[in-house]
N, C-alpha and C positions, 0 to 999 in steps of 0.2 A: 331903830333901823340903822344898820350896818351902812358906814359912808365910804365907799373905794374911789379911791382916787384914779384921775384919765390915766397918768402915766402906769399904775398898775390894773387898770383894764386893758389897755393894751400888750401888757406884757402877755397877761393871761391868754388875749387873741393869738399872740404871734405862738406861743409855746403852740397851741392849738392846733393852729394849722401845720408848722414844723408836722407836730405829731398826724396828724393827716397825710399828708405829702409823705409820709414816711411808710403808711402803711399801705398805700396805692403803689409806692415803688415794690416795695416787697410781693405783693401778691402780682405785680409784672412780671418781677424776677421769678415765678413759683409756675408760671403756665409753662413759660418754651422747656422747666428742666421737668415737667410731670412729660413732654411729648417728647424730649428726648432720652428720658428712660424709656418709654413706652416700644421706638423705634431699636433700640439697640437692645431689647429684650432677647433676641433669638441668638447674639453673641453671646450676650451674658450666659444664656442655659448651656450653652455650647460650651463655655468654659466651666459651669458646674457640673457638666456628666463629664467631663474627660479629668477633670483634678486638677490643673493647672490652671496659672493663674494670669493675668494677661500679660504681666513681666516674663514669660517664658516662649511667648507667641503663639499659641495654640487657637487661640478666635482667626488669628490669622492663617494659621495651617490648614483652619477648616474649611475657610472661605476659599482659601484657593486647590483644596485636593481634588485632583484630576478624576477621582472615583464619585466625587459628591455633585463638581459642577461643570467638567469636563470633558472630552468625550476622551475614551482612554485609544492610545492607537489599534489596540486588535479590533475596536469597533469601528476605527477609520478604516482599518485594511481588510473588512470582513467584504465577503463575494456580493456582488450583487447580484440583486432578485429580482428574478426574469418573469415575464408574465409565463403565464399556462403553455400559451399558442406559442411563444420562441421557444420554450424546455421543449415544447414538442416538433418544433422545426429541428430545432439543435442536435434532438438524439437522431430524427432521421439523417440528417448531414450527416453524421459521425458513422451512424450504421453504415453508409453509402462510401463514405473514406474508408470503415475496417476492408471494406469488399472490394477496393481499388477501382471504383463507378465515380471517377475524378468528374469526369466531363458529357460522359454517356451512361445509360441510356440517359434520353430526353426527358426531363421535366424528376428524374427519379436520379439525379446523381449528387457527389457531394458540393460541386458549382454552385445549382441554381438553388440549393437548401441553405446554403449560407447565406447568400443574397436576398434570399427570400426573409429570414431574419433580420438581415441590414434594413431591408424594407419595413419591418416593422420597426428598429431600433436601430438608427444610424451609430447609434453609439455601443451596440455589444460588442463588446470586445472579444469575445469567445467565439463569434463568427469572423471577423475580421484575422481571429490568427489562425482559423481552419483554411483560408482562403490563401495566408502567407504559405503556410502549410503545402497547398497542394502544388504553389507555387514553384517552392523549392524542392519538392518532390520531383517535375517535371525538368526542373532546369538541371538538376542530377544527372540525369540518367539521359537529357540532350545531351550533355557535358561526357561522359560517360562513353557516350555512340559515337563523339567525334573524335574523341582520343583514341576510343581505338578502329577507327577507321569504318564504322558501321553506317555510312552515311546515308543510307535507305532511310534505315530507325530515326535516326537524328533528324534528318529532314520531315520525317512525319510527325516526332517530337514535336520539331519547332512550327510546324503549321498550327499544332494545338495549340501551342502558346500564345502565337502571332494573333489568334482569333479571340480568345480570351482573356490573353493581357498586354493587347496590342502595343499599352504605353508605360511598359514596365521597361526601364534601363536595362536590365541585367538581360530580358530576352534580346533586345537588340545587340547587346554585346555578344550573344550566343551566334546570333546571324552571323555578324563578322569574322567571328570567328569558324561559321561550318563555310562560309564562300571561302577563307585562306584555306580550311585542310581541304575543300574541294579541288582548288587550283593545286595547293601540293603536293598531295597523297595521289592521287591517282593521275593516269594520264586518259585519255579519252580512249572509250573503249573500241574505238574504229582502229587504234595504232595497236591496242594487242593483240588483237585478229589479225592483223597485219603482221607483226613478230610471229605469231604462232603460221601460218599460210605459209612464208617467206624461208624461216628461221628453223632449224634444228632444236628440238625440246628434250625432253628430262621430265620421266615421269617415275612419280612414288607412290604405289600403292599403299591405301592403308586399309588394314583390318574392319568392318563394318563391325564384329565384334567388340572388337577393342575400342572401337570410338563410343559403341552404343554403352560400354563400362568405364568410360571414362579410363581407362587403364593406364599404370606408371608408365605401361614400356612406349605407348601411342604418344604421352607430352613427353617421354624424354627423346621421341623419333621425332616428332615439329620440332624440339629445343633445337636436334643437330641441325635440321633443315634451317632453322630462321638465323641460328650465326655462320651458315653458310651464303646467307641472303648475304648478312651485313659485311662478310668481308668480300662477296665477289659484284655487290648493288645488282644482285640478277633480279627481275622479278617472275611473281605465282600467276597461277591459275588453280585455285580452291573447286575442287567438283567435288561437291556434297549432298547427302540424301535431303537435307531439306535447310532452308534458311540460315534455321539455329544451330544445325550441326556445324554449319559452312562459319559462324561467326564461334561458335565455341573455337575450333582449329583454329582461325586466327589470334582468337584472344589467347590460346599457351602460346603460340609462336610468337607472339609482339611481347609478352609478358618476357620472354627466355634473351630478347635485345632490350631490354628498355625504353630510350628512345629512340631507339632507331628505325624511321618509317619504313614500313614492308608494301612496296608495288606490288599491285595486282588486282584481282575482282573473285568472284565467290559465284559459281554456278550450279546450278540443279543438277546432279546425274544419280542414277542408281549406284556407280560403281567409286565409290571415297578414293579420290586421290590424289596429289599435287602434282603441277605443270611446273618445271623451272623453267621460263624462259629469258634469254640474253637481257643484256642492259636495255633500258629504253632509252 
């Protein structure tokens, strides 16, 4: 029987365990790199289908391209989609603006079809600028009637507005602005009855013909009349076959001074013709 001595049994314990502790560290160290191959597997293929290697950054191009994980801008700035029921408010509003049915008839114009969309979607914005829309359509064409002195139209303009976009800035400033050309475009029509009663007049016949053809020689006959206004400040009396005949004539004759206000008013008669009467 083989005699070992204490101090070489211990030797042999300690190599032992050394070698123990040696292979417990090792299989620690072999789990987290089997899970961290495992997690970074989908970089890896990423870089075996494109050729490149990761010194060139392509795992990193992948991850970040706008096409793969991104949302690309034409898919942020694409229209958005509307349910059923607004496409089908939407086209009637629009149908109702081609046809110039801003505010009337009732419950069928392009107004309450926008609004009625808002009601369903506070947020469409394709209602919201049908509504700018009609907006500025209207404060046109007030704008429009008070420059050139139409202030029947303008005032009727501006009641729509007042009712509909009661608390819109720009209609208020329209108001302001038809009470000045009120007070200074016209004088009260008691005092040109009064000139005309009192006063010696100046009348021009014009052609029914010629006005009903718009004809050269009818604007170049207002042109003379309205730079005779501006250098003697006489004012009219407009007798015309109907409304819009009576505001066409004004509109060559103000157009032929620029800005130069033309006194006077615009009346109904069969027979077309202008009054000059004296200064007021």
């Amino acid at each position: 029987m083989r005699v070992v001595s204490v101090k070489a049994a211990q030797k042999v314990l300690m190599i032992t365990a050394i070698s123990g502790l040696s292979l417990f560290t090792t299989a620690c160290q072999l789990t987290p790199t089997k899970k961290t191959a495992a997690v970074q597997t989908p970089v890896l293929a990423q870089e075996s289908q494109s050729g490149n290697g990761p010194d060139e950054g392509s795992a990193s191009d992948a991850v970040q391209s706008p096409t793969a994980h991104q949302a690309s801008p034409a898919a942020a700035d694409a229209a958005p989609s509307y349910s059923p029921l607004e496409k089908r408010f939407l086209a009637k509003a629009e149908a109702a603006f081609r046809k110039g049915n801003f505010f009337y008839p009732t419950h069928d114009n392009a107004f309450d079809r926008f609004n009625a969309v808002l009601l369903l979607n506070p947020d469409n914005q394709q209602a919201k600028a049908g509504l700018q829309a009609i907006l500025l359509r209207y404060t046109t064409v007030t704008r429009e009637s008070i420059g050139e002195g139409r202030l029947s139209s303008a005032k009727s303009y501006l009641q729509e507005l007042e009712e509909f976009y009661p608390d819109q800035p720009l209609v208020k400033k329209l108001r302001r602005q038809f009470n000045e050309k009120q007070k200074t475009m016209y004088r009260p029509k008691e005092q040109i009855m009064k000139a005309e009663k009192h006063l010696d007049y100046e009348e021009i016949k014009l052609s029914g013909t010629a006005l009903g053809d718009r004809s050269k020689a009818v604007v170049e006959a207002l042109s003379s009349i309205a730079q005779r206004l501006q250098s003697t400040d006489e004012s009219i009396l407009i007798f015309a076959r109907s409304d819009k005949e009576g505001r066409w004539i004004y509109k060559q004759m103000k157009q032929a001074v620029n800005d130069y206000r033309i006194r006077g008013d615009i009346r109904i008669s069969s027979t077309p013709r202008i009054r000059i009467l004296p200064p007021l």
